[in-house]
N, CA, C and O atoms as CSV, one atom per row, in Angstrom:
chain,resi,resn,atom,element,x,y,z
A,1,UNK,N,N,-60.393,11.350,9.753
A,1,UNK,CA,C,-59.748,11.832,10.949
A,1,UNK,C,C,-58.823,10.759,11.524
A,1,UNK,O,O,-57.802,11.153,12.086
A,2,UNK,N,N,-59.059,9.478,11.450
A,2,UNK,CA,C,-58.283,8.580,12.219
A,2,UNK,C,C,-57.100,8.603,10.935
A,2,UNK,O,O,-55.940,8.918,11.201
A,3,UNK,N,N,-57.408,8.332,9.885
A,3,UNK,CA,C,-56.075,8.676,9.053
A,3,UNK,C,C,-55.368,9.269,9.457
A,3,UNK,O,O,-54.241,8.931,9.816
A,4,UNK,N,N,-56.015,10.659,9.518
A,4,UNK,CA,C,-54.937,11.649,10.065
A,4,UNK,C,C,-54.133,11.303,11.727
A,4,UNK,O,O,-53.059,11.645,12.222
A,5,UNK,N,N,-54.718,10.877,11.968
A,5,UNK,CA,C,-53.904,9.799,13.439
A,5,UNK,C,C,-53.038,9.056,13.565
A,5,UNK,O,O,-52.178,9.051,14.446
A,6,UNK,N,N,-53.150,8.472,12.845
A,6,UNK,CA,C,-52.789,7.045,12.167
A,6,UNK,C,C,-51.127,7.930,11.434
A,6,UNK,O,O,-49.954,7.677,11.707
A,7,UNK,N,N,-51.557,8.706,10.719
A,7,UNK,CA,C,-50.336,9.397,10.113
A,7,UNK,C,C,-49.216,9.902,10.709
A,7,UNK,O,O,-48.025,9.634,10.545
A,8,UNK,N,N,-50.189,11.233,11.947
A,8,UNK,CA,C,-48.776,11.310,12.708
A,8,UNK,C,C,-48.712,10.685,13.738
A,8,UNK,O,O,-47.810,11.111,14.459
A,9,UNK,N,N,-49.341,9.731,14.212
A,9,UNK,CA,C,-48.193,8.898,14.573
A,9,UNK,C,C,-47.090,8.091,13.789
A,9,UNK,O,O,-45.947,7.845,14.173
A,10,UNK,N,N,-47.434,7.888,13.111
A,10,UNK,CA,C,-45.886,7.408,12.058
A,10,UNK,C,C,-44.978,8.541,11.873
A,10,UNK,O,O,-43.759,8.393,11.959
A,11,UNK,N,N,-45.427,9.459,11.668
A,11,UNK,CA,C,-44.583,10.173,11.636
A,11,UNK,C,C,-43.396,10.472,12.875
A,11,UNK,O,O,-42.236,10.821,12.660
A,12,UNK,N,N,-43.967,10.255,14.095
A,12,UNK,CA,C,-43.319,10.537,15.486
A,12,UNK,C,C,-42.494,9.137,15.341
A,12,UNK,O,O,-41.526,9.010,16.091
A,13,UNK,N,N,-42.718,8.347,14.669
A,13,UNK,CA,C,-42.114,7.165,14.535
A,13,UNK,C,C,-40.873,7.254,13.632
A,13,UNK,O,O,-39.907,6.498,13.744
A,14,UNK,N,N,-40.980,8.242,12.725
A,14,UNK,CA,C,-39.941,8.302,11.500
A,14,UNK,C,C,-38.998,9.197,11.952
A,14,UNK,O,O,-37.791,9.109,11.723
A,15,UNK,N,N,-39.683,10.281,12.761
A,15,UNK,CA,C,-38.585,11.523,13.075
A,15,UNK,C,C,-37.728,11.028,14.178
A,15,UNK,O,O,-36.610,11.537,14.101
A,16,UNK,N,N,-37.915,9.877,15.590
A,16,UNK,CA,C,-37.663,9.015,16.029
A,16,UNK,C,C,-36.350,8.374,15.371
A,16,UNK,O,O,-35.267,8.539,15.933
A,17,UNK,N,N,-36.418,7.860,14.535
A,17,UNK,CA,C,-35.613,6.931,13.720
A,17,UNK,C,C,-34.639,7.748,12.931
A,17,UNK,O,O,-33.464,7.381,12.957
A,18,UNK,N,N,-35.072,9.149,12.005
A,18,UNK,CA,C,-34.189,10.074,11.510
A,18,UNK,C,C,-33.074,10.682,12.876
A,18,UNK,O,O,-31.935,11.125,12.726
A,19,UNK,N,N,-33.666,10.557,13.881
A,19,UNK,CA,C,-32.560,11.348,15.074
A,19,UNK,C,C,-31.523,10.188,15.183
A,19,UNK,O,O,-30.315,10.351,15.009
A,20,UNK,N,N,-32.158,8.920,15.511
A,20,UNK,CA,C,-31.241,7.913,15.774
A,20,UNK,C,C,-30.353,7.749,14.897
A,20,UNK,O,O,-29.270,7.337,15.312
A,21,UNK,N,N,-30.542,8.085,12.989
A,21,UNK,CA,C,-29.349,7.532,12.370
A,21,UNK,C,C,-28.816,8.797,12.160
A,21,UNK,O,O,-27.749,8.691,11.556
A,22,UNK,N,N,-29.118,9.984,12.412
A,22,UNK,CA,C,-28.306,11.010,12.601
A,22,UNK,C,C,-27.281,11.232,13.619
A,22,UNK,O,O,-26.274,11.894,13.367
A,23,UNK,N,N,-27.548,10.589,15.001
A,23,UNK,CA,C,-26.881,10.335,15.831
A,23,UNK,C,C,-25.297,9.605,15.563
A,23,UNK,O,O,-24.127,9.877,15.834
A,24,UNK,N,N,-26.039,8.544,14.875
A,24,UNK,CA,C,-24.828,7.010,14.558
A,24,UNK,C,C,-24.306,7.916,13.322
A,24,UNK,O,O,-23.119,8.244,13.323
A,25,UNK,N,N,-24.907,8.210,12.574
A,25,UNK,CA,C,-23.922,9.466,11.650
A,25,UNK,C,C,-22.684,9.861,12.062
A,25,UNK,O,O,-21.531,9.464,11.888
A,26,UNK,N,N,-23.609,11.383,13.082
A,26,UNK,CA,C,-22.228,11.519,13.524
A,26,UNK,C,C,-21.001,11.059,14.084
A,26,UNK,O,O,-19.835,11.436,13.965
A,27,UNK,N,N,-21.700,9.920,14.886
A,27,UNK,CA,C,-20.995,8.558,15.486
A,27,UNK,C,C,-19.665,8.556,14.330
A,27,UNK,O,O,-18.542,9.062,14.321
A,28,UNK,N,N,-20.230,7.946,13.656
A,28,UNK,CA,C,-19.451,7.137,12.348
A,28,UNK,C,C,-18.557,8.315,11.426
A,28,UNK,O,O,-17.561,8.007,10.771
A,29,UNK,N,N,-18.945,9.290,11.484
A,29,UNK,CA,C,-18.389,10.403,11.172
A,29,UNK,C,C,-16.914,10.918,11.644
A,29,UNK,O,O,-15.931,11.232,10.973
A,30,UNK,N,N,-17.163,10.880,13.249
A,30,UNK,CA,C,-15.884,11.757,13.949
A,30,UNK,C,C,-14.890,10.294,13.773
A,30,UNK,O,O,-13.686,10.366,13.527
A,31,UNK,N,N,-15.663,8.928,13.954
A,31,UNK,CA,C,-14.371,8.293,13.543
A,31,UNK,C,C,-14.076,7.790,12.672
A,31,UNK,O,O,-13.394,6.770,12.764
A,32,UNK,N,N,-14.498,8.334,11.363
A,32,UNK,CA,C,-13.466,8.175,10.167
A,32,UNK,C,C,-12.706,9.398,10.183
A,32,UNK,O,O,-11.476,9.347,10.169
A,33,UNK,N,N,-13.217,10.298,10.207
A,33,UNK,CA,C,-12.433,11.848,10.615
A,33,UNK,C,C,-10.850,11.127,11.419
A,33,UNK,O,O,-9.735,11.111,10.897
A,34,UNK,N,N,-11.243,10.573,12.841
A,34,UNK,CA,C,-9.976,10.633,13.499
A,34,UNK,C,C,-9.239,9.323,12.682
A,34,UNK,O,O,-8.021,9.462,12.788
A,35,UNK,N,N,-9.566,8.162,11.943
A,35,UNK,CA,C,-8.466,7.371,11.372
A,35,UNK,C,C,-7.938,8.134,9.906
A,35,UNK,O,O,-6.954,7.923,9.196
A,36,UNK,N,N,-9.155,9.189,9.801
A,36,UNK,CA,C,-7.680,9.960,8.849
A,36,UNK,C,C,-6.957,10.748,8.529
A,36,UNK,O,O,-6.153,11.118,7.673
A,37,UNK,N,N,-7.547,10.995,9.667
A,37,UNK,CA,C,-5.792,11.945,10.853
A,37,UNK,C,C,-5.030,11.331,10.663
A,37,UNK,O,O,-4.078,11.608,9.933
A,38,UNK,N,N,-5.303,9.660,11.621
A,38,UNK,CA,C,-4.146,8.698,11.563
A,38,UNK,C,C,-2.957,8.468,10.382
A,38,UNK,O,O,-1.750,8.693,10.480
A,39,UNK,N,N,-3.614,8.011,9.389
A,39,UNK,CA,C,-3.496,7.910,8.246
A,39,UNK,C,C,-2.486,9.005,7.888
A,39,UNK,O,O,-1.280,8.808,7.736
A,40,UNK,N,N,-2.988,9.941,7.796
A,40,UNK,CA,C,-2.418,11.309,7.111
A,40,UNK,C,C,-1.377,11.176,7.959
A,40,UNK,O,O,-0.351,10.775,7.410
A,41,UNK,N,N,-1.291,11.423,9.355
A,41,UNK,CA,C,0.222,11.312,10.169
A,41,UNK,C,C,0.913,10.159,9.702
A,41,UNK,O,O,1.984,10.422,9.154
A,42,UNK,N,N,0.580,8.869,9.767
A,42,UNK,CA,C,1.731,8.003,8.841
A,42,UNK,C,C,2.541,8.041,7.740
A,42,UNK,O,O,3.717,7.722,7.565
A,43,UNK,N,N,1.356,8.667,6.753
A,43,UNK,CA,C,1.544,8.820,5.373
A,43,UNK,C,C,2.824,10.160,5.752
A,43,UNK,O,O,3.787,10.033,4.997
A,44,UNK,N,N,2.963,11.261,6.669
A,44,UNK,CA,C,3.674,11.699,6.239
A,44,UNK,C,C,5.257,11.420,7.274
A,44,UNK,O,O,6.346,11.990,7.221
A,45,UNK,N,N,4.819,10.451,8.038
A,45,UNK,CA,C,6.377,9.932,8.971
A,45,UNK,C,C,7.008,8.854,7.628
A,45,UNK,O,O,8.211,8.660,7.453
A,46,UNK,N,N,5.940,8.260,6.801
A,46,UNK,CA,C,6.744,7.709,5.734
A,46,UNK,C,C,7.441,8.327,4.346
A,46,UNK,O,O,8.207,7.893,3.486
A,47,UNK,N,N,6.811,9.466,4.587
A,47,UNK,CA,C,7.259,10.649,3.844
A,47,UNK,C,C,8.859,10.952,3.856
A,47,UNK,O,O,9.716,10.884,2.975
A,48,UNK,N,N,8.896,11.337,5.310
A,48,UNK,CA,C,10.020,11.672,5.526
A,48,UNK,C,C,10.694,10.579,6.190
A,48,UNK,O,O,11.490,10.679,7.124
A,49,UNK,N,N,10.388,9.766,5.746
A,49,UNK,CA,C,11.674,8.312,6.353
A,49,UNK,C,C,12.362,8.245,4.696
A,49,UNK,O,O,13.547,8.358,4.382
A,50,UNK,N,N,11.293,8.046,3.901
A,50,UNK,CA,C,11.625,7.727,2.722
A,50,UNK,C,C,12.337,9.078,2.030
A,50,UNK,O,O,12.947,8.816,0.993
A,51,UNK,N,N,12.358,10.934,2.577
A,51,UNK,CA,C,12.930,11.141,2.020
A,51,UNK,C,C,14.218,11.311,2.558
A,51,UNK,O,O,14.909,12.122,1.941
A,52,UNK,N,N,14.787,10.721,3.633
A,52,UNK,CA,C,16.137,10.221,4.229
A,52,UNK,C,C,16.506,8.991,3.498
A,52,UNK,O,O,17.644,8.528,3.584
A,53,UNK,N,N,15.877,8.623,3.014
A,53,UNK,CA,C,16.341,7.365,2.037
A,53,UNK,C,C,16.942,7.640,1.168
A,53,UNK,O,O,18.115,7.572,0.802
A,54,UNK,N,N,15.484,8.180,0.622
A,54,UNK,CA,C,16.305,8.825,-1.411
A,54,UNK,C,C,18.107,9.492,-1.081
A,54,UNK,O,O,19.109,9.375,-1.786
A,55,UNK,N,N,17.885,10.335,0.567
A,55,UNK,CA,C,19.257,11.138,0.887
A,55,UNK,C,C,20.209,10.055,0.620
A,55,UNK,O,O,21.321,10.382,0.208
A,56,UNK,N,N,19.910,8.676,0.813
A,56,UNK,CA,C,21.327,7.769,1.033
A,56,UNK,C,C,21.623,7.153,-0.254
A,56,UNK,O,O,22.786,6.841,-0.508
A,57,UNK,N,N,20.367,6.878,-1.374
A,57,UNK,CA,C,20.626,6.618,-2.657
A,57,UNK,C,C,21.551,7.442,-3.614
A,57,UNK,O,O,21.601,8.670,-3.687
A,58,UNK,N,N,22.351,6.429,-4.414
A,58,UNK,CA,C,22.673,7.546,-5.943
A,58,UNK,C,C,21.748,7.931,-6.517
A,58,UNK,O,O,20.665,7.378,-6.705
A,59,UNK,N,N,22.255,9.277,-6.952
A,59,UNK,CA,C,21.697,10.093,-7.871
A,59,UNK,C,C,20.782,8.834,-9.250
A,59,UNK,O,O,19.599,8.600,-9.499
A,60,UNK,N,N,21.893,8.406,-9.730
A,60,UNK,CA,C,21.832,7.867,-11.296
A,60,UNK,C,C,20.668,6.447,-10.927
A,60,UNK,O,O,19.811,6.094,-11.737
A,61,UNK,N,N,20.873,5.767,-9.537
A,61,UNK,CA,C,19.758,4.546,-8.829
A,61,UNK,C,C,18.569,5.386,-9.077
A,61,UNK,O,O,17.743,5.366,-9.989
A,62,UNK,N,N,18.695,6.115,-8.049
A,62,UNK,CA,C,17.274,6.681,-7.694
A,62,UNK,C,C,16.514,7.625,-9.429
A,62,UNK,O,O,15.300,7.538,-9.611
A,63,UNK,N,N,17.162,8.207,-10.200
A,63,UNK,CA,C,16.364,8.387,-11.076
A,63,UNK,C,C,15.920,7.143,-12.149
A,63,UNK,O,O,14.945,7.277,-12.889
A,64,UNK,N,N,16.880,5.741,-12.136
A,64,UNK,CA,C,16.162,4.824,-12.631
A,64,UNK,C,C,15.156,4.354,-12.054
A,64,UNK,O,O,14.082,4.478,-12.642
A,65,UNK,N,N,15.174,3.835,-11.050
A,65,UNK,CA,C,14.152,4.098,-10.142
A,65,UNK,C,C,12.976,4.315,-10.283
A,65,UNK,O,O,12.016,3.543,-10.279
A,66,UNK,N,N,13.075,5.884,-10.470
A,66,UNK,CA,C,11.632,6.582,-10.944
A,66,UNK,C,C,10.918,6.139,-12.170
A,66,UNK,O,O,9.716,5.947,-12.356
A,67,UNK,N,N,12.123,6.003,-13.105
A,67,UNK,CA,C,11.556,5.912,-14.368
A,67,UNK,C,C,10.846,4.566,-14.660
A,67,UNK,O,O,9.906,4.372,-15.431
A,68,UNK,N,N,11.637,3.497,-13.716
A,68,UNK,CA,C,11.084,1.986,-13.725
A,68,UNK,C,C,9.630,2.582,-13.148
A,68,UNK,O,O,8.665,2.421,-13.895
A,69,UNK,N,N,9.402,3.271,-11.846
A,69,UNK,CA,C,8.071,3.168,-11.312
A,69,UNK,C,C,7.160,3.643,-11.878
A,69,UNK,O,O,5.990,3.268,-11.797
A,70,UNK,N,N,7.815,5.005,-12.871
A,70,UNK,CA,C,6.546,5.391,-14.037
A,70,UNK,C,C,6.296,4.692,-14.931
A,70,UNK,O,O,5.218,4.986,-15.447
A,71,UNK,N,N,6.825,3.826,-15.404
A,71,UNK,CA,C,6.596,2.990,-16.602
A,71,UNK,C,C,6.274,1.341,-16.134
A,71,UNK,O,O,6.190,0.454,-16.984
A,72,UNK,N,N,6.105,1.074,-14.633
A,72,UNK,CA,C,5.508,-0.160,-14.311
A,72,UNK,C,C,4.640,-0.089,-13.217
A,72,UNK,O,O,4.639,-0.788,-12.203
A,73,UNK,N,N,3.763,1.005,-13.593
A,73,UNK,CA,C,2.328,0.947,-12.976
A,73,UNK,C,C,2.983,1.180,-11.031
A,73,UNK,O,O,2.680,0.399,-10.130
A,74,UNK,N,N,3.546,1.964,-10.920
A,74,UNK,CA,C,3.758,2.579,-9.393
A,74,UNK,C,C,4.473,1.315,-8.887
A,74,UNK,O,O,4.774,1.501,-7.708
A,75,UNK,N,N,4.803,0.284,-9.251
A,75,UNK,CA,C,5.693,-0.620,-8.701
A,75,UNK,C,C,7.911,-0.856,-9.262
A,75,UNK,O,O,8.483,-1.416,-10.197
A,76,UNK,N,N,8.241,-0.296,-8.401
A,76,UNK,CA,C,9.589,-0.143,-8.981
A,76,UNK,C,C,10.338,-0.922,-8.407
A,76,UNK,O,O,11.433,-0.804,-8.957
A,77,UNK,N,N,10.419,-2.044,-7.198
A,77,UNK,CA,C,10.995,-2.733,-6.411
A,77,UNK,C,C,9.853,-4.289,-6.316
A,77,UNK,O,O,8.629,-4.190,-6.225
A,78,UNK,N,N,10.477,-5.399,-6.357
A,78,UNK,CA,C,9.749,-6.891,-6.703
A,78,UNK,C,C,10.795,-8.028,-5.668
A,78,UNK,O,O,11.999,-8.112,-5.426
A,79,UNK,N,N,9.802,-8.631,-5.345
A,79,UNK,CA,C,10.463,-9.799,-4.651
A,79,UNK,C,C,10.941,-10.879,-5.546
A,79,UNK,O,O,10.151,-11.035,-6.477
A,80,UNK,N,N,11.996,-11.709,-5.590
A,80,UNK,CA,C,12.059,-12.593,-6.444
A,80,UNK,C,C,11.488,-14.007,-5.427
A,80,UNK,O,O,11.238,-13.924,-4.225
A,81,UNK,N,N,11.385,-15.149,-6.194
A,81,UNK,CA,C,11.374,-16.410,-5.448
A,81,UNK,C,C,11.693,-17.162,-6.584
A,81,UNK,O,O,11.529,-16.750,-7.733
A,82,UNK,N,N,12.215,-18.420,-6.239
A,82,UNK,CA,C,12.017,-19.865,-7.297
A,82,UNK,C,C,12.915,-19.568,-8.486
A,82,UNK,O,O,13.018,-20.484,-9.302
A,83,UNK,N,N,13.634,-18.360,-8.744
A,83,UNK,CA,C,13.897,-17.949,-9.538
A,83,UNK,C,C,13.624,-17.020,-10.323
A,83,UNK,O,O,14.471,-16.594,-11.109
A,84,UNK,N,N,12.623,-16.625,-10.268
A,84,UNK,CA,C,11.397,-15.991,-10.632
A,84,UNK,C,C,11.203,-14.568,-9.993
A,84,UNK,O,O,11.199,-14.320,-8.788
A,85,UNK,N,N,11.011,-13.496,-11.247
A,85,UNK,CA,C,10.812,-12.250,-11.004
A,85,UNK,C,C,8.936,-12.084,-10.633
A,85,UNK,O,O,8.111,-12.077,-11.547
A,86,UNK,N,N,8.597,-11.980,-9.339
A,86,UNK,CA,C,7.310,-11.872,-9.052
A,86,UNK,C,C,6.685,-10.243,-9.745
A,86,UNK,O,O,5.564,-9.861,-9.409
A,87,UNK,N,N,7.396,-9.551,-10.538
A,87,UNK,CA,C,6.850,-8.508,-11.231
A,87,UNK,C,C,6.347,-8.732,-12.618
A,87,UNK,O,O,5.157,-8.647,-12.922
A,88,UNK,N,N,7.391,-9.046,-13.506
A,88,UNK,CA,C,7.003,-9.634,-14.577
A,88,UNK,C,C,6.621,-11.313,-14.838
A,88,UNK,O,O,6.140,-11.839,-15.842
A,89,UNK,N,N,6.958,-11.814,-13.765
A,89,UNK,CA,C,6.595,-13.211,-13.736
A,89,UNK,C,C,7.817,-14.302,-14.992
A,89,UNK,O,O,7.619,-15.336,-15.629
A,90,UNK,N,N,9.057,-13.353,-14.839
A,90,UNK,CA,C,9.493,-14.346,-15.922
A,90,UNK,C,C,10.945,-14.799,-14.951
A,90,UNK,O,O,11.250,-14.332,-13.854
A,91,UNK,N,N,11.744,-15.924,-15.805
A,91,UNK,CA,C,12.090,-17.038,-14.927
A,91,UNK,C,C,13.573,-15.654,-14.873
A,91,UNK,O,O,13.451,-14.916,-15.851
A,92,UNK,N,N,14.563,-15.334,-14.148
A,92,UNK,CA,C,15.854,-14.206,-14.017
A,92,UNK,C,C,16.997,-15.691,-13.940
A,92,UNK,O,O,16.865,-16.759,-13.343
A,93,UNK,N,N,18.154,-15.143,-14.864
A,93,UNK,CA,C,19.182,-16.268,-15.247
A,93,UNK,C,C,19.789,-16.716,-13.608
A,93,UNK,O,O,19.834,-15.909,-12.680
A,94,UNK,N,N,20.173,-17.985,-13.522
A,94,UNK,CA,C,20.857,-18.532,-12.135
A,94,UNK,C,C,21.758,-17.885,-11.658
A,94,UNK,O,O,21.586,-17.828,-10.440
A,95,UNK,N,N,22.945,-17.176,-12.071
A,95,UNK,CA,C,23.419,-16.284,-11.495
A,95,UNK,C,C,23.007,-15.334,-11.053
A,95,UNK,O,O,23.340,-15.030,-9.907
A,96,UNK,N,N,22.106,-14.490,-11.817
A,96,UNK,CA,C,22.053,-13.214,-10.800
A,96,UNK,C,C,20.368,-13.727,-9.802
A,96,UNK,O,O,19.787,-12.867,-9.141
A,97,UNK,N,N,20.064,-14.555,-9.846
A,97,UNK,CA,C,19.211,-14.997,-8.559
A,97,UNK,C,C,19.855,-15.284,-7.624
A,97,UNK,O,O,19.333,-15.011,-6.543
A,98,UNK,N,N,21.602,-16.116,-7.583
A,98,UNK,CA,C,22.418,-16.350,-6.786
A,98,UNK,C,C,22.715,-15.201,-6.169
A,98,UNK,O,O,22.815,-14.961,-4.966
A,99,UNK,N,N,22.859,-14.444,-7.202
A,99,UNK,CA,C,23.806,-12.496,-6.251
A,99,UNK,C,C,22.617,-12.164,-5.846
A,99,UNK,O,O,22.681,-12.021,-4.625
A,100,UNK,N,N,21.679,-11.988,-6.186
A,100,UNK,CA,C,20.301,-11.275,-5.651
A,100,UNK,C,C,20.276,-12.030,-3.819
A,100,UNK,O,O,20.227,-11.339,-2.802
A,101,UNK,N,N,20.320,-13.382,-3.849
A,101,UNK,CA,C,20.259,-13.606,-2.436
A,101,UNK,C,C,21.363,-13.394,-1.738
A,101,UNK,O,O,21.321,-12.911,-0.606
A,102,UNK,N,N,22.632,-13.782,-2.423
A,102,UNK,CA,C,23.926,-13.153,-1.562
A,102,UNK,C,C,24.283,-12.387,-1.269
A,102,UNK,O,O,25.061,-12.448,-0.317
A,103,UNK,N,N,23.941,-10.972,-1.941
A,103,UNK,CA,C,24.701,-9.992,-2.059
A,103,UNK,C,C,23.609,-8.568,-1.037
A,103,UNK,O,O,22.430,-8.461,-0.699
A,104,UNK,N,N,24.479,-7.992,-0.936
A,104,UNK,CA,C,23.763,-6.366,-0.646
A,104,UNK,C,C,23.498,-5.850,-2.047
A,104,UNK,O,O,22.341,-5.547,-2.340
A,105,UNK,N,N,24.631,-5.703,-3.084
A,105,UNK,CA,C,24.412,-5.023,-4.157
A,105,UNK,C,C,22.793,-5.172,-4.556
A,105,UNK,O,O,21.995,-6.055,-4.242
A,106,UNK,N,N,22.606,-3.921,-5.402
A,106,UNK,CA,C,21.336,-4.068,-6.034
A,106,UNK,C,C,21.517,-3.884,-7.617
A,106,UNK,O,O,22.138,-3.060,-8.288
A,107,UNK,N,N,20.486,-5.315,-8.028
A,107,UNK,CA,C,20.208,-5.559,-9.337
A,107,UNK,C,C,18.275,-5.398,-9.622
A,107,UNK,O,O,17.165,-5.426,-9.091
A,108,UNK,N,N,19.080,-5.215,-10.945
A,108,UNK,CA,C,17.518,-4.920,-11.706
A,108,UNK,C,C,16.872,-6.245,-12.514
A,108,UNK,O,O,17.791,-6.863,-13.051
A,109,UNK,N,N,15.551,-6.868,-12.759
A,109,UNK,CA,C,15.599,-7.981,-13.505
A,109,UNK,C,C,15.953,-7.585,-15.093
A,109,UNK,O,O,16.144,-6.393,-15.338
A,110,UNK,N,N,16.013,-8.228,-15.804
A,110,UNK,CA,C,16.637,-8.552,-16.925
A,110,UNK,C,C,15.780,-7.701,-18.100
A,110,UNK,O,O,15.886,-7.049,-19.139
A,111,UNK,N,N,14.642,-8.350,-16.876
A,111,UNK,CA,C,13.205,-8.292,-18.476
A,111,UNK,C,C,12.374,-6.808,-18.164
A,111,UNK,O,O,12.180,-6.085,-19.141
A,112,UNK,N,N,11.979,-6.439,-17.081
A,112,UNK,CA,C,11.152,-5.702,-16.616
A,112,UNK,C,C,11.958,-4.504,-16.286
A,112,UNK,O,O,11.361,-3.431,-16.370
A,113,UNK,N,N,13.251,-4.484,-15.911
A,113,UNK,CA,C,14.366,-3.325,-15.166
A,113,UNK,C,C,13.741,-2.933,-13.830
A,113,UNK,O,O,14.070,-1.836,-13.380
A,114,UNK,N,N,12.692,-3.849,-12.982
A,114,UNK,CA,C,12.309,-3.438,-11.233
A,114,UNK,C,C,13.828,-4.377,-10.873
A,114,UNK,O,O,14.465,-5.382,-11.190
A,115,UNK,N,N,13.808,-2.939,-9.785
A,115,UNK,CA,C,14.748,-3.685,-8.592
A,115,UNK,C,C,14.186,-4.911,-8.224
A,115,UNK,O,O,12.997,-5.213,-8.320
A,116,UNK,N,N,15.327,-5.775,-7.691
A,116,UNK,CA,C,14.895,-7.209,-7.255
A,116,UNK,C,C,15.439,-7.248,-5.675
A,116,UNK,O,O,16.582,-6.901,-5.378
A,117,UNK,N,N,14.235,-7.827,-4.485
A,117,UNK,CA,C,15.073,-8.288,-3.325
A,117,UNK,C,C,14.626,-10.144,-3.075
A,117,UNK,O,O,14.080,-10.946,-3.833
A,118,UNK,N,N,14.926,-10.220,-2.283
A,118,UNK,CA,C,14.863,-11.456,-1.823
A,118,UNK,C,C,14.796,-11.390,-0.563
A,118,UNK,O,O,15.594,-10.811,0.173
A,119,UNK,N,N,13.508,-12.185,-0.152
A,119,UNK,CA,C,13.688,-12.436,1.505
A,119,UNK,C,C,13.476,-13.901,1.912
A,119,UNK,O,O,12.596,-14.681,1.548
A,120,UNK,N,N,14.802,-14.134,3.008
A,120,UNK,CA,C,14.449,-15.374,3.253
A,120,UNK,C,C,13.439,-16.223,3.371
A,120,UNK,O,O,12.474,-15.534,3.702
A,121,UNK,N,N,13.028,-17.653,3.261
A,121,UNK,CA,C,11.694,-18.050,3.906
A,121,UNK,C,C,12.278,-18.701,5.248
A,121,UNK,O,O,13.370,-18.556,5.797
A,122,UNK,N,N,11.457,-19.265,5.490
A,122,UNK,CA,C,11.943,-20.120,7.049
A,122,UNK,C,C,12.429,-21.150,6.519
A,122,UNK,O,O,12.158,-21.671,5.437
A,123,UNK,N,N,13.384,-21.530,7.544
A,123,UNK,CA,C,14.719,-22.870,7.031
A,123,UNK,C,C,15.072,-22.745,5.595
A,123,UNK,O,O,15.405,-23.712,4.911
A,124,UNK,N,N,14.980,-21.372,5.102
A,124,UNK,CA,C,16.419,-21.620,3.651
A,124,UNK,C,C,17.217,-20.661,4.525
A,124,UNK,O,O,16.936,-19.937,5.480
A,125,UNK,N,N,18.612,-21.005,3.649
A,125,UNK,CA,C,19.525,-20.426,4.458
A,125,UNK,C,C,19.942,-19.584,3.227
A,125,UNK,O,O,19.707,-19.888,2.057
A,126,UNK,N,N,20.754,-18.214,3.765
A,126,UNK,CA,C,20.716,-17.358,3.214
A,126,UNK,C,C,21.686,-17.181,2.351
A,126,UNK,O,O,21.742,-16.028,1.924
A,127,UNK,N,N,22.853,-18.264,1.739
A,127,UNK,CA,C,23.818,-18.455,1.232
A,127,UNK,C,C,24.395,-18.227,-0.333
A,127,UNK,O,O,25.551,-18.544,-0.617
């Protein structure tokens, strides 16, 4: 008989504890729910920023483009530094690292065909 005592009270102890993490459940629930709302609303203001973009690209850019991003693992655009294509990691000839920082035009690296940009660091000058 005291077993049986002994029992439910644990039990009033467990069902206790099942309410509480059911509680924080739902807790934890409504706000992943609302960050991916969030989410989803970004994902689609970048949607449509980017498809005002593609609007301002050429035709003949933008389908290389694609084809670079299908064939290099979802990455179609690379930063250069040092000389250096940070996509394929190989060294891009001195001239067109020169136009890559001077220029607006857009070039592709040599080896890999990702677009290349360049962004300043602090105190280089952009020349």
């Amino acid at each position: 008989m005291e077993n049986l005592e002994a029992k439910a009270g644990d039990r009033k102890v467990l069902e206790d504890a099942v309410k509480t993490e059911e509680a924080q459940y739902a807790v934890d629930k409504s706000e992943k729910e609302a960050a991916i709302e969030t989410v989803k609303a970004a994902v689609s203001a970048l949607k449509q920023k980017r498809a005002g973009t593609i609007g301002d690209i050429t035709s003949s850019i933008y389908q290389t483009y694609e084809r670079v991003l299908k064939n290099r693992n979802g990455i179609g655009t690379v930063k250069v530094a040092d000389r250096m294509c940070l996509g394929c990691h190989q060294m891009i000839p001195p001239q067109l690292y020169y136009q890559v920082r001077t220029s607006d035009d857009i070039f592709q690296c040599p080896h890999c065909d990702r677009y290349l940009y360049h962004v300043p660091e602090e105190g280089e000058e952009n020349s």
